[in-house]
Structures are given as structure tokens and as C-alpha cells.
C-alpha positions in Angstrom: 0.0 0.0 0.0 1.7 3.6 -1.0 -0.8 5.3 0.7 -3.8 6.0 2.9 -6.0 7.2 0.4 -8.4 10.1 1.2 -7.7 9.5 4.8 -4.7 11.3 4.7 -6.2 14.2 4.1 -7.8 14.2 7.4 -4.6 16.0 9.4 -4.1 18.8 7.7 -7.6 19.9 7.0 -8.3 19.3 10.8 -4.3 21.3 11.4 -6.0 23.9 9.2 -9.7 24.3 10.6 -8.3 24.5 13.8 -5.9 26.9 13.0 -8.7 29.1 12.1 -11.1 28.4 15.1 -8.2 28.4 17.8 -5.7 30.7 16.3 -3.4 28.8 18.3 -0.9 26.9 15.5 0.5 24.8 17.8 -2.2 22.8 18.9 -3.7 22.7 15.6 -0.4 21.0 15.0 -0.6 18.8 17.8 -4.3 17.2 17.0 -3.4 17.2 13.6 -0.1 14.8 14.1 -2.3 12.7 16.5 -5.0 12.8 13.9 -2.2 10.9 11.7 -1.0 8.7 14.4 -4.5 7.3 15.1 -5.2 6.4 11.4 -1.7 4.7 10.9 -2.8 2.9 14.3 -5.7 1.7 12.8 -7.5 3.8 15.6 -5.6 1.9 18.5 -4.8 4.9 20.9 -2.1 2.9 22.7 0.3 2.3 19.8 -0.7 6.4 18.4 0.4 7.7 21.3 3.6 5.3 21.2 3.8 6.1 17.8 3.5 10.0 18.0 5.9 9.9 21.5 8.5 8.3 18.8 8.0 10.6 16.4 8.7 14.0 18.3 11.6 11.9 19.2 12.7 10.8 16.2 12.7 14.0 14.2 15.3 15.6 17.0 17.6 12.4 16.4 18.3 13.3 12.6 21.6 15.7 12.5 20.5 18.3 10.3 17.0 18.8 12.3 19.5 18.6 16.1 21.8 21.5 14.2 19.0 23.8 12.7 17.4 22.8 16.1 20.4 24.4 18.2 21.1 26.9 15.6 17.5 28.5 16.5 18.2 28.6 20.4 21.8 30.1 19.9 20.7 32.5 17.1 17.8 33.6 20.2 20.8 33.7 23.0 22.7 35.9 20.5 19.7 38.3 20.1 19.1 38.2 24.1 23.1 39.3 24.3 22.6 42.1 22.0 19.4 43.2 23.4 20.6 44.2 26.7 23.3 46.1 26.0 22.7 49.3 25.7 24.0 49.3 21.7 20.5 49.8 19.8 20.5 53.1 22.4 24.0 54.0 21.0 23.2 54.0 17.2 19.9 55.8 17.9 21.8 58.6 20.0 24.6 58.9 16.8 21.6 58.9 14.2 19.3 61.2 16.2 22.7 63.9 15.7 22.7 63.7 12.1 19.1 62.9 10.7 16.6 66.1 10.2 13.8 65.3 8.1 10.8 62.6 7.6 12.6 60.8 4.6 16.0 60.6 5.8 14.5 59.1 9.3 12.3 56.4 7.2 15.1 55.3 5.2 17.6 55.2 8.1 14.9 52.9 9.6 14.1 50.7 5.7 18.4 50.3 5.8 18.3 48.9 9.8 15.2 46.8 9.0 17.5 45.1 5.8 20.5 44.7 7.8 19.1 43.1 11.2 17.6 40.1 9.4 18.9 37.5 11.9 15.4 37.5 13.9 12.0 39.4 13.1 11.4 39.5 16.5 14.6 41.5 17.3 14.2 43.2 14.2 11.1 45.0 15.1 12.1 45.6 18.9 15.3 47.0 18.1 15.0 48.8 14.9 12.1 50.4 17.1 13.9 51.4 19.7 16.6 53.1 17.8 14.5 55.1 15.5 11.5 55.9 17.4 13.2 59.2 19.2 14.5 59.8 15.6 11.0 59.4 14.0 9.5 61.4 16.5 11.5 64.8 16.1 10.7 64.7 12.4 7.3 64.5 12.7 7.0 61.0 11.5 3.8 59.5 12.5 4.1 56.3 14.7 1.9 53.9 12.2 3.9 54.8 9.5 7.0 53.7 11.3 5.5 50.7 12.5 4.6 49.4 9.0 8.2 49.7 8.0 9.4 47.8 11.0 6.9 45.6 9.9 7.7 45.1 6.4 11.5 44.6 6.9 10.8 42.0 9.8 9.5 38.7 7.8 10.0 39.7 4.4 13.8 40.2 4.8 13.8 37.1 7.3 12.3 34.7 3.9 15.0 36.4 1.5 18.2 35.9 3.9 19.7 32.4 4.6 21.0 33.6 7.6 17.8 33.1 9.6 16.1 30.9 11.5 13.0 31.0 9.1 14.8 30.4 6.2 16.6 27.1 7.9 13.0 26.2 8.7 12.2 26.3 5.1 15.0 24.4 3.9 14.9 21.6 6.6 11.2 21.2 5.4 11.9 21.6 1.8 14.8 18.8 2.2 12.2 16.4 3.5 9.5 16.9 1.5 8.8 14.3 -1.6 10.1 14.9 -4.9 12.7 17.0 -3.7 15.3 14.6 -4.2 15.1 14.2 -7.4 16.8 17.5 -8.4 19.7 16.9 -7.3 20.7 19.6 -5.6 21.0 21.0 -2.1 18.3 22.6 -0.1 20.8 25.7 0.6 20.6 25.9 -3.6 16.9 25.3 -3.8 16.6 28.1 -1.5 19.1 30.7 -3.4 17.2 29.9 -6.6 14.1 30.3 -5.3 14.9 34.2 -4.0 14.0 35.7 -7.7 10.7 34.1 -7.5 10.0 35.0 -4.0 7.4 38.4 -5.5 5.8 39.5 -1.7 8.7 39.6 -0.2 10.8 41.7 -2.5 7.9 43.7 -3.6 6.8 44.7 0.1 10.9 46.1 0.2 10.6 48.3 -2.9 7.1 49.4 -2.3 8.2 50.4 1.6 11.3 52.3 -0.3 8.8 53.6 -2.7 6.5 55.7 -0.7 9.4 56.9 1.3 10.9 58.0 -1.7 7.4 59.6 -3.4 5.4 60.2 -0.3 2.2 58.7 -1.9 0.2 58.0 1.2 -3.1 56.8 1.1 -5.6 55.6 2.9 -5.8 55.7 6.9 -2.0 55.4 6.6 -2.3 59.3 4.8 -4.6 60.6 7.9 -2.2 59.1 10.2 0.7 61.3 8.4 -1.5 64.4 8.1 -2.2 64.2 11.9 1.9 63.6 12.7 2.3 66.8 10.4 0.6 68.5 12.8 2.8 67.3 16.1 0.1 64.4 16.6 1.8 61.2 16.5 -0.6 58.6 16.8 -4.3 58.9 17.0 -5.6 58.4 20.0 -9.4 56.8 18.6 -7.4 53.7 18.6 -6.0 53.9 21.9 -3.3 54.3 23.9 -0.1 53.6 22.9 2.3 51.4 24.3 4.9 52.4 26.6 8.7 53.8 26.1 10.5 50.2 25.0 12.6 50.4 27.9 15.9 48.4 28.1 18.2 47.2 31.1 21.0 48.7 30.1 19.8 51.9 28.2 21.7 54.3 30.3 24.8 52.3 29.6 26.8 55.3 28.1 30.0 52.8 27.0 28.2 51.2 24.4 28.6 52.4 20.8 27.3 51.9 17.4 29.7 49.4 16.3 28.4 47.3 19.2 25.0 46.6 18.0 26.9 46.2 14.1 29.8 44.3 14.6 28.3 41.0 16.3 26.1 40.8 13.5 29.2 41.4 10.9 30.8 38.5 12.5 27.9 36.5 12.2 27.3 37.2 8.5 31.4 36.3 7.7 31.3 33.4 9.9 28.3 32.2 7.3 29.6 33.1 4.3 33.3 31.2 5.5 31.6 27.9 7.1 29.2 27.4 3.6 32.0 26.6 1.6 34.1 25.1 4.1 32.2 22.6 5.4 31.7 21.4 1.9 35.7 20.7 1.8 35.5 19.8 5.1 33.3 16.9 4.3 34.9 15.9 0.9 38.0 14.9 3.0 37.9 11.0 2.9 41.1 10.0 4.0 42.1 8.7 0.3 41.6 10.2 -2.8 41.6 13.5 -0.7 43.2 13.8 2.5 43.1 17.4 3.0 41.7 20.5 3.5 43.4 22.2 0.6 43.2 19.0 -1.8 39.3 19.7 -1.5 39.9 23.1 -2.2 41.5 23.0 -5.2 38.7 19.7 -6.4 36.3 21.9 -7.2 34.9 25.4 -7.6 34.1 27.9 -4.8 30.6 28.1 -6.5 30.3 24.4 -5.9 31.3 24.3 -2.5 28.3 26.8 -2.1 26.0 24.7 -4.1 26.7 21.5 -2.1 27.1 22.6 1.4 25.4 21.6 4.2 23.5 24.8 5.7 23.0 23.4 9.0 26.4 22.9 9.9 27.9 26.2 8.2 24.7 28.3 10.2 25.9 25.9 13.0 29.3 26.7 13.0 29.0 30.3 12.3 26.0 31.3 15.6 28.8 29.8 17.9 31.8 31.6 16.8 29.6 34.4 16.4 28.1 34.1 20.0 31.7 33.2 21.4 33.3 36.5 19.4 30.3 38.9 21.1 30.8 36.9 24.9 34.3 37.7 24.9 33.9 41.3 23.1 31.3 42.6 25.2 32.9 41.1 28.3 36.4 43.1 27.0 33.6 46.4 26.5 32.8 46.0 30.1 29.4 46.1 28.6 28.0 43.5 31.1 30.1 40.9 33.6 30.2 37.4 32.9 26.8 36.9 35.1 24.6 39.6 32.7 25.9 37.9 29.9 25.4 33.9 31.0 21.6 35.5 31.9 21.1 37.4 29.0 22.2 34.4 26.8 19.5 32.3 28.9 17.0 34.5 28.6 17.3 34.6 24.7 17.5 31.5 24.1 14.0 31.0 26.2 12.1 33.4 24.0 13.2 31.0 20.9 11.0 28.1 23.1 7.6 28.5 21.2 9.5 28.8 17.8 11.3 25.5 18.7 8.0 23.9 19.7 6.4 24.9 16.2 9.9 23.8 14.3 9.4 20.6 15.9 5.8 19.7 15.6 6.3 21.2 12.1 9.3 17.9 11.0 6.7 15.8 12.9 3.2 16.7 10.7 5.5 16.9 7.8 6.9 13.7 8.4 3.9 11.6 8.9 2.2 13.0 5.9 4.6 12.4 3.5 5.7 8.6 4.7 4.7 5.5 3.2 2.5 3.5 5.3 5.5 0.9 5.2 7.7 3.5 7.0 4.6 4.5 9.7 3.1 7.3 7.7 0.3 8.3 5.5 1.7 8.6 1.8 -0.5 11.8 1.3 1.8 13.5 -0.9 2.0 10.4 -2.9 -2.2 10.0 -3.1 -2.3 14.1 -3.7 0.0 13.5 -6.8 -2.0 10.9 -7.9 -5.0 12.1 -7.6 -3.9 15.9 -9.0 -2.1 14.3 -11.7 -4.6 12.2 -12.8 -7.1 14.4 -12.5 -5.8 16.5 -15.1 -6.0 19.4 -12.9 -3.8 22.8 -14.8 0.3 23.3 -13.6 -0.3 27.2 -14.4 -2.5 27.9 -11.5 -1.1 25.6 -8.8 1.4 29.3 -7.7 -1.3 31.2 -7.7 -3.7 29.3 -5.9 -1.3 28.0 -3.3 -0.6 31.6 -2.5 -4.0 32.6 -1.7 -4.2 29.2 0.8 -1.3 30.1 2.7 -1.8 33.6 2.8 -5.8 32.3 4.2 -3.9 30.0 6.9 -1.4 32.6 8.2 -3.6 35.7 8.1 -6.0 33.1 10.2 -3.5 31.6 12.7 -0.7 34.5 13.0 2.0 32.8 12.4 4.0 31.5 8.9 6.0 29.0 10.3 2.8 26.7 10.9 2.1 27.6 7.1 5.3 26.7 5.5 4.9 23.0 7.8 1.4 22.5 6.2 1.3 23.7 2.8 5.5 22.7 1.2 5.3 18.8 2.1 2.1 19.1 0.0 3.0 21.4 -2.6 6.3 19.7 -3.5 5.1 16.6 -5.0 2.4 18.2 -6.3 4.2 20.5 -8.4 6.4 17.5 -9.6 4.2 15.4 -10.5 2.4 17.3 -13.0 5.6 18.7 -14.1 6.7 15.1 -15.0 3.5 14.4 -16.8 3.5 17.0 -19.2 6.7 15.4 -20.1 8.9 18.4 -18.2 12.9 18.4 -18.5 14.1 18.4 -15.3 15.0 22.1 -15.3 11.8 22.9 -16.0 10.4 20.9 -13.2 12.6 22.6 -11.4 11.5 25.8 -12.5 7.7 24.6 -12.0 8.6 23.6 -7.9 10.8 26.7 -7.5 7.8 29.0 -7.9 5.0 27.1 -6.1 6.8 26.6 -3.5 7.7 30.7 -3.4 4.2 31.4 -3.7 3.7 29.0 -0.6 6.7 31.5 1.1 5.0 34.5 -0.8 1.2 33.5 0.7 2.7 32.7 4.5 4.9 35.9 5.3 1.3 37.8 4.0 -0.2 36.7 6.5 2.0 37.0 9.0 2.7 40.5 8.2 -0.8 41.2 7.4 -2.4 39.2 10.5 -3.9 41.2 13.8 -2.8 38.2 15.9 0.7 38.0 14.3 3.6 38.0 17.4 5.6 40.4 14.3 2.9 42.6 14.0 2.0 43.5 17.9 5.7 43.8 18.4 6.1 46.4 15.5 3.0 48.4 17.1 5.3 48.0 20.1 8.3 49.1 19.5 6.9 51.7 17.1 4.9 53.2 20.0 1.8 52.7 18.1 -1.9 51.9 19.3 -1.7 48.4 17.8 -5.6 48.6 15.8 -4.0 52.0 14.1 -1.0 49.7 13.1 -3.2 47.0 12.0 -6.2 49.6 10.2 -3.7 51.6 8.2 -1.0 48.6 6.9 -3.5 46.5 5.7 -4.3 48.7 2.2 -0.6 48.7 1.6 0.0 45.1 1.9 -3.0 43.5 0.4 -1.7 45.8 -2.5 1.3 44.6 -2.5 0.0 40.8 -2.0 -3.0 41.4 -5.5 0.4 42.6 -7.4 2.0 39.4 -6.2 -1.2 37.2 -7.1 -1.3 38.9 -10.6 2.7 37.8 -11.0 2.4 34.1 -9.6 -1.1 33.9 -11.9 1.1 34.8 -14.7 4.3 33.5 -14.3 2.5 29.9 -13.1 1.5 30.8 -16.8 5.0 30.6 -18.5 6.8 28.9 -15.3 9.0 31.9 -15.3 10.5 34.6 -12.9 10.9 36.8 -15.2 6.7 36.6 -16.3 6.0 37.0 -12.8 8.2 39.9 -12.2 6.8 41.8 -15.4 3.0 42.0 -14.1 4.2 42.4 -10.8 5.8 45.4 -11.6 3.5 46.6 -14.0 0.4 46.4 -11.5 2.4 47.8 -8.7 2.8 50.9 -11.4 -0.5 51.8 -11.4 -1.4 50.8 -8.2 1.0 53.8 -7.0 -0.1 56.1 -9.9 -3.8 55.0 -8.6 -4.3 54.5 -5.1 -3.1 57.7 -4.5 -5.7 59.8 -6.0 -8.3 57.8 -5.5 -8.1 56.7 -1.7 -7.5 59.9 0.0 
């Protein structure tokens, strides 16, 4: 038997129903893996509950999953470390000297949204906390400030490989079915996927856009007109949230280059560890015995192509946390005991990500096995049945797009998305690649942008969602009433999200970036020429 049949179905529809009833991902998650357990159990509750105990277990076992797995907590202690401080004060104490008007303050904060990518949650926090005093002198109005810090949290997170979501992508992407047959690494699935990733890049240059133009509209434009005026949030909505206070935001010794250097050290580290772990590993003891025989065996492009992410991103978060111990330490920035509990306390915040990056291997593992190796085949039956059913290629980006972005605009969250929707998109997308006779660069091609559109549909929602942890935290650290946040984003990203539906519904046309990109871009045109005018 390859598969379950229609039963398999049964976990995620009941993951996603619940998602939407409970908002709460991660118990959606939870019935839906036990949902699995009991119909691979044959409905015996005994050997489920052995079989799902097992599971958790088994998915922490695999090295990749223990690396990403550790790789998530450390990249949290590092952003607890950096947090407390006193740095993000620093740079917003230089910047708040030299920056005098509303663009130049918006763009300082766009450039500090791009370059803290490590963590969405940090990103928002401390890219708020630096520029609000900044934002505030120049009249810039709170919402307006929090929808940047919003829009360079998970949309730069997706486009970086130097984050935890991204590793979450690729460790789901390397387990899903089909994906093997390309032949290539998850870490080069994920670079070639980038160009097709529309939301994400789209929400960057429409944020630089109306920076650039000042084409406000909507509540966002009322918001502005009131800031204009020396009001900087509107109170209908509330109150807003206190002064983001920090333990150590009086610490005068800190400087800018202490909130910047630890994450330069963390983005060489990366960029050293990908290739060299490929060498490292192509050091057998016989036909190559060293490091510098693997070196000169094959291309530096190569040893990026064939790396193994998790132990680069591995390697790279501990020099990286051992580098800003020792240089903060050296700073007399904190003493050893601030540090050990600031490194705790970081890497307790990452708990509830862990939990979801967990249960997120377990659904996807359990969906996508063969009854022969304990799972439900699902992505097996789904390709059958797709496939045979004749059902169109073209609109699988475009319709997996508006699913996710339904599932994370419902639950708040994209990580619970991407573990859903890319075990089941994957073979999909192959599948009826393979029967209209695809090469296999063009089934490549056909998987690279459903599964971005998955990406695409996900950080939507979670950027767009009321209940999203990113988006309460921008309204916090912006200092905006949270409903004023929520009320006058939403126009600019579900414009930015129709654009992106018009580019995956055309490029799932020609199965091309370049397709996608054009109508994209086109739409976004006169949605800027438009809007405008129209939605004062």
C-alpha cells in the first residue's frame, strides 16, 4: 500500500480548521499529528500515542533537524546578548545627531530593518527602539513607522539564509517528496528560489517607494496628516504602548559598532563555514586527504552549491556568540553573570519557535511517509490524484498563494504555514511537471515558484495578521496603538500581496520569474499612480 488514500487528508484539514477556530498553531499542530497517528494505528490509541511519543523523538535524532534545532536557540541567546546592552541606544543617540527630516529618518529605519535580518522579532524591537526618538522629532507618524518595521521583519527574514525561518524552510523543503530528485541541495533550492519570492521583495521596494514619493493613502495618509501637525498617533485607537525600555539603556560605554559588529561577525562566519564545510566533508582519508586538496577539487561556486546549511549556520552562531561573549565582556558592557543570563534569557524566548519547528518535522513527516515507513503517503495520493485528474500546472502558484496567505492571516503565524502547505505542494508540483513530459529544469523551474508562492502567501499573513507575534511587536516598538497599526497597513499590503497574485497567476503561466516579475511590476505601477488619488 503507497498510501492512505483520502484519509490522509484528514490532518491537515483538521491542522487547518483548527488553525482558524483556535488561532493557536501549535495545537492545531498537535491534534493534527495525533490525527495521523491514530489512522496509521488503525485507531488503536495505545500504539498512536507510542507512535506520535516516537515521532517528536525521532525527528530531534536526525543531525540536520539537532543543528537547525540548536542553531534557532543560539541565534535567540545571541539576540538576548545584543538586546541588553545598551547598543540599539547607542546607534539611535549617533543617528538622532545627524538625521533632520521625515525621509531621511524612514530610510535610516528601511536600511536597519534590511540589515538586522537574523530574527524578526529583534528586528522589530530594536529597529524600534533606535529610530522611534529619531521618528519622532521629524514629525514622522508612529503607524507609518511601524509598518516599516513591519515590512523589513519577515519579508527580509524569507529572503536571507542567515535566519532561522529560512533554515526552517530548507529543513522542510529537504524532507518533503520529490525533492530529491533535483539533485541539488536545499541551501541551492533556497538561493534559486529568491527571484521568485514576489511578496517579499515587492513589500521592500514598495516600503522604499513611498518613502521615496510620499504617496500616502488611505488611513496610513490621515495618520501622516495628523503627525504633520505634532500628533503622533491617533488616540481613537487607543493608547499607545509604553517607552520600550531596556536594562542597560543608560549604559553610556556602548557604541554603534556594538550593535553592528556581532552581526558582521555573524554574516562572515556564514559566508566562511558554507564553503568550508563542503571541503571539510569531501575529505575522505584517500583520494583527498586534506583541507586544501578539497579546495582545489572543485569550484568555490560548488562548494556553495553543495554545502550543508546546518552545519555552516551551525558553526557560524557559535563563533559568532563566542566572538560577542568575549567582546562585550572586554567592552565592560555586562560581567560574565549579565551575559550567561542574557544568553538564557534569549535563548528561552526561541521556546515557542522550537516547539512549532518541531511539531512542524513531525506533521511533515507523517504526511509524507509510506504506510511501510509508519506514515500516511499523502503526498503520494495528492499526486496521484492531481495528476490524474488533469487538474492545470499554471494555476497551482497562484492558488497556493492565496491558501497560505488564508492559513497565516488566520493563525498569525507563517512557520505553521510553510509545515502545512511545502510537504504538500512539492510533490504536487512534480508530479504534474513530470507528466506533461517536463525536462528536469523545467520541473525545477515549476517547484521553484509554487513553493515561493507558498513563502510568498505565509509571510502575507503573517505581516498582514492582527494576531501575528511580528505585528503586535512592530505596534510596540513603534509606539503605536496596535488597531492604528493594523487599520492603516493592511491597504498597503494586500496591495502589495494582489500585485504578487497577478505575478504568480502569470508566471504559473509561463513557469518563469521573469513573467512573474513583469506584471508584478506593471500592476504595482499603477497601483502607485492610482491609489493615491483615489483613496484619500
Amino acid at each position: 500500500m503507497e498510501h492512505f488514500g483520502i484519509l490522509g487528508l484528514i490532518p491537515p484539514i483538521l491542522t487547518i480548521t483548527l488553525a482558524f477556530i483556535t488561532k493557536d498553531v501549535v495545537i492545531s499542530l498537535f491534534v493534527g499529528i495525533v490525527s495521523g497517528a491514530l489512522i496509521v494505528a488503525g485507531g488503536n490509541p495505545v500504539t498512536a500515542l507510542l507512535r506520535f511519543t516516537d515521532l517528536m523523538a525521532d525527528v530531534l535524532t536526525d543531525g540536520w533537524n539537532i543543528r537547525i534545532f540548536l542553531f534557532c536557540a543560539l541565534l535567540g541567546g545571541l539576540v538576548g546578548i545584543l538586546s541588553k546592552t545598551g547598543s540599539a541606544e547607542a546607534f539611535g543617540r549617533w543617528a538622532k545627531k545627524k538625521i533632520n527630516d521625515p525621509k531621511t529618518s524612514l530610510l535610516l529605519a528601511w536600511v536597519c530593518g534590511i540589515i538586522i535580518f537574523i530574527d524578526d522579532y529583534f528586528n522589530s524591537l530594536a529597529v524600534g527602539t533606535v529610530m522611534r526618538p529619531i521618528a519622532d522629532k521629524n514629525k514622522v507618524s508612529r503607524a507609518k513607522l511601524a509598518w516599516v518595521l513591519d515590512s523589513t521583519a519577515a519579508p527580509v527574514c524569507i529572503l536571507v539564509p542567515i535566519s532561522s525561518w529560512v533554515i526552517t524552510v530548507m529543513s522542510i523543503v529537504k524532507g518533503s517528496e520529490g525533492f530529491e530528485a533535483f539533485g541539488i541541495t536545499e541551501f541551492s533550492f533556497f538561493l534559486r528560489a529568491v527571484p521568485y519570492n514576489v511578496y517579499a521583495i515587492l513589500t521592500l521596494i514598495m516600503v522604499l517607494t513611498i518613502i521615496l514619493t510620499g504617496r500616502d493613502y488611505g488611513p496610513m495618509k490621515k495618520s501622516q496628516e495628523l503627525a504633520d501637525k505634532g500628533v503622533l498617533f491617533n488616540v481613537k485607537y487607543g493608547e499607545a504602548p509604553g517607552e520600550m525600555k531596556n536594562e542597560c539603556e543608560d549604559n553610556t560605554r556602548a557604541k554603534m559598532i556594538d550593535m553592528l559588529l556581532p552581526i558582521i561577525v555573524l554574516i562572515i562566519s556564514a559566508l566562511f563555514f558554507f564553503p568550508f564545510t563542503t571541503w571539510l566533508m569531501a575529505v575522505d582519508g584517500e583520494s583527498i586527504k586534506t583541507v586544501g586538496e578539497a579546495m582545489r577539487s572543485m569550484s568555490l561556486g560548488d562548494a556553495f552549491n553543495n554545502t550543508d546549511a546546518s552545519m555552516a549556520l551551525w558553526y557560524a552562531v557559535i563563533v559568532t556568540i563566542i566572538f560577542t561573549y568575549i567582546f562585550y565582556l572586554a567592552r565592560r558592557l555586562m560581567n560574565i553573570k549579565e551575559a550567561s543570563s542574557a544568553l538564557m534569557d534569549g535563548i528561552k524566548s526561541m521556546v515557542p519557535a522550537l516547539v512549532i519547528l518541531v511539531m512542524a518535522w513531525s506533521i511533515g513527516t507523517i504526511i509524507k511517509s509510506s504506510p511501510a515507513d509508519g506514515g500516511l503517503g499523502l503526498a503520494a495520493y495528492l499526486s496521484d490524484v492531481v495528476v490524474g485528474g488533469g487538474f492545470p500546472l499554471s494555476l497551482v502558484p497562484a492558488i497556493v498563494f492565496l491558501l497560505s496567505a488564508l492559513i497565516a492571516f488566520a493563525t498569525g503565524t507563517s512557520w505553521g504555514t510553510f509545515a502545512i502547505m511545502i510537504p504538500i505542494v512539492m510533490p504536487i508540483a512534480v508530479g504534474l511537471a513530470q507528466k506533461n513530459g517536463m525536462a528536469t529544469d523545467a520541473v525545477l523551474n515549476a517547484c521553484l515558484i509554487s513553493i515561493s508562492a507558498v513563502l510568498g502567501g505565509a509571510v502575507f499573513g503573517d505581516h498582514a495578521s492582527p494576531i501575528s507575534d511580528t505585528t503586535i511587536l512592530s505596534s510596540t516598538g513603534a509606539g503605536c496603538p496596535h488597531l492604528e497599526h493594523v487599520s492603516t497597513q493592511l491597504p498597503y499590503v494586500l496591495t502589495v500581496a494582489s500585485c504578487s497574485f497577478l505575478g504568480f497567476l502569470v508566471g504559473g503561466l509561463f513557469l518563469s520569474a521573469i513573467a512573474s516579475w513583469i506584471t508584478a511590476l506593471i500592476s504595482f505601477a499603477i497601483a502607485m499612480v492610482v491609489l493615491p488619488k483615489v483613496w484619500k
